[in-house]
Backbone as JSON, one array per atom type, in Angstrom:
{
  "sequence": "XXXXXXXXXXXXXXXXXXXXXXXXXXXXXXXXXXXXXXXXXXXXXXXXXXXXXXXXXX",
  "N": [[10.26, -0.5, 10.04], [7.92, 0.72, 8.11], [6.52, 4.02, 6.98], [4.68, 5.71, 9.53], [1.68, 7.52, 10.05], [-0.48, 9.64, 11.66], [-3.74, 8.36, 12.51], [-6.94, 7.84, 12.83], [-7.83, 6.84, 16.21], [-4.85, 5.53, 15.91], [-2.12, 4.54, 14.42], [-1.16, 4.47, 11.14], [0.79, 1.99, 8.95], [2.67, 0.11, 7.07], [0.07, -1.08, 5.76], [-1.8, -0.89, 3.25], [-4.53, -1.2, 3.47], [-5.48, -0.6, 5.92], [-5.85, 2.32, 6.26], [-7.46, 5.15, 6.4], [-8.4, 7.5, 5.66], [-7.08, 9.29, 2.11], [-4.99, 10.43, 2.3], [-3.33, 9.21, 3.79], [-3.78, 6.64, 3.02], [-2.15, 6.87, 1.09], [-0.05, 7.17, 1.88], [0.59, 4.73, 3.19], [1.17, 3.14, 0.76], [2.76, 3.88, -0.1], [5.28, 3.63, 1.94], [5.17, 0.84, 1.81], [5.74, 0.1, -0.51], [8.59, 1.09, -0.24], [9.64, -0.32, 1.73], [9.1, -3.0, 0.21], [10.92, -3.13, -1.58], [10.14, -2.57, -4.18], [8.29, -1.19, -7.52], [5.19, 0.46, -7.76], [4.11, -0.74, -9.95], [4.58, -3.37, -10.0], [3.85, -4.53, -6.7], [1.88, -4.31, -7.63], [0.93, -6.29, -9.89], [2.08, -8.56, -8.16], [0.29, -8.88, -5.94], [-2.24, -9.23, -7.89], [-1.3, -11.42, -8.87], [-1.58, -13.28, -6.89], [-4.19, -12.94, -5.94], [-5.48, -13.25, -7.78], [-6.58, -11.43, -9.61], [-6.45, -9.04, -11.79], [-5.48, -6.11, -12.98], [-6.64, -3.6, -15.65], [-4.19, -2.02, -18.04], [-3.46, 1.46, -17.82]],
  "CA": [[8.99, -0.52, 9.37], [7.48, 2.1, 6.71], [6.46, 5.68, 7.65], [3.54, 5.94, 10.12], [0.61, 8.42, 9.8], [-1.35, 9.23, 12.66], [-4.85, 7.86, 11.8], [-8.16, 7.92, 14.42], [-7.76, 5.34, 16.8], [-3.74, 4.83, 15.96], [-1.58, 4.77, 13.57], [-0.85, 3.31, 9.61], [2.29, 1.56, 8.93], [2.61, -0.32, 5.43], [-1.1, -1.71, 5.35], [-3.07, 0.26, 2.82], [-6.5, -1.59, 4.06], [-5.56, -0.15, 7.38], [-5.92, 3.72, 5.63], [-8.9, 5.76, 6.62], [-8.06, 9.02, 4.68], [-6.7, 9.17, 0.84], [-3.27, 11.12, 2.39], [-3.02, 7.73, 4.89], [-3.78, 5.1, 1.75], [-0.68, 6.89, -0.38], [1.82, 7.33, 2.59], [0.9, 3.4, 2.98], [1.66, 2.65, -0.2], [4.37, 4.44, -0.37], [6.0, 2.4, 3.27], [4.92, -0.8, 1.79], [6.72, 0.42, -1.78], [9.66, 1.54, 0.15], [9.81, -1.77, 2.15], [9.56, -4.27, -0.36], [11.87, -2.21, -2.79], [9.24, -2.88, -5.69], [7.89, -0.7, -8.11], [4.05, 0.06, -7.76], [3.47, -2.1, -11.05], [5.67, -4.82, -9.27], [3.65, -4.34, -6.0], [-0.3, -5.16, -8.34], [1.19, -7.65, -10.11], [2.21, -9.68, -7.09], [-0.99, -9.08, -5.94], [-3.04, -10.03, -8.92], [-1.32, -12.9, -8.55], [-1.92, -13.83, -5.49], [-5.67, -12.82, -5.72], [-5.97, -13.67, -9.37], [-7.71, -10.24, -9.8], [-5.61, -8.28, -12.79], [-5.85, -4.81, -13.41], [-6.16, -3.11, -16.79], [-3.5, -0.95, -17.83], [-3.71, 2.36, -18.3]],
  "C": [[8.8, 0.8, 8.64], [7.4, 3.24, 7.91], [4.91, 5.33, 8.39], [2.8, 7.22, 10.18], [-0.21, 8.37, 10.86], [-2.95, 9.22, 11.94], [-5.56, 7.96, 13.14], [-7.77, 6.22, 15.06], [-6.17, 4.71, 16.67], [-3.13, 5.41, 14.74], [-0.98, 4.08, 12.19], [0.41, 2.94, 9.01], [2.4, 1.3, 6.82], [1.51, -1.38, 4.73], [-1.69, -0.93, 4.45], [-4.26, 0.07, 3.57], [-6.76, -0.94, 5.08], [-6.04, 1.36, 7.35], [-7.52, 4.16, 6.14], [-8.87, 7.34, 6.11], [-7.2, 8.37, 3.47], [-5.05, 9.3, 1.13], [-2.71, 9.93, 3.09], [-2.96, 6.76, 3.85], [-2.44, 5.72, 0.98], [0.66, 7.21, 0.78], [1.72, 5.63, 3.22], [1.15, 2.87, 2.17], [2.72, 2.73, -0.47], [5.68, 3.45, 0.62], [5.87, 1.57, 2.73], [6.18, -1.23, 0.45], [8.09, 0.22, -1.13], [9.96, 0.27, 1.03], [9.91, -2.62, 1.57], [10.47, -4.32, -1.75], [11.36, -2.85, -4.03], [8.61, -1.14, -6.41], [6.22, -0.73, -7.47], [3.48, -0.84, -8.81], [3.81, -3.37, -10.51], [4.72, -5.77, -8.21], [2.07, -5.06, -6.72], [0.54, -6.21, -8.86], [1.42, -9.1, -9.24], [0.95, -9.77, -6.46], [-2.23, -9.66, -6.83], [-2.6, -11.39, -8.99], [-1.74, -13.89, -8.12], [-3.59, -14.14, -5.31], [-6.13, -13.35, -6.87], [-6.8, -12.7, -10.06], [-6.64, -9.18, -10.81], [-6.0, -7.16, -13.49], [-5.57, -4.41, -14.81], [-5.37, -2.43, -16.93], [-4.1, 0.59, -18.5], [-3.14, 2.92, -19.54]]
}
């Protein structure tokens, strides 16, 4: 599994939602990145998918 972060109450694997600090939401992104060997554009897109919710680009 990804990199774990100790977090209150435990610890954050490759959930972002699970994040309770900013440094915890980008070392879950990063595990989840590094787990599903995607790009972060790769990573929203499959999501927007999924959710049907599509981010602008920058």
């Amino acid at each position: 599994m990804g990199e774990a972060v100790p977090g209150r109450g435990g610890t954050v694997g490759s959930d972002p939602r699970a994040a309770r600090t900013p440094a915890e939401y980008v070392a879950a992104l990063r595990a989840l990145r590094d787990e599903a060997g995607l790009s972060y554009r790769q990573l929203e897109r499959r999501r927007a998918h999924a959710v049907g919710d599509v981010l602008p680009r920058a």
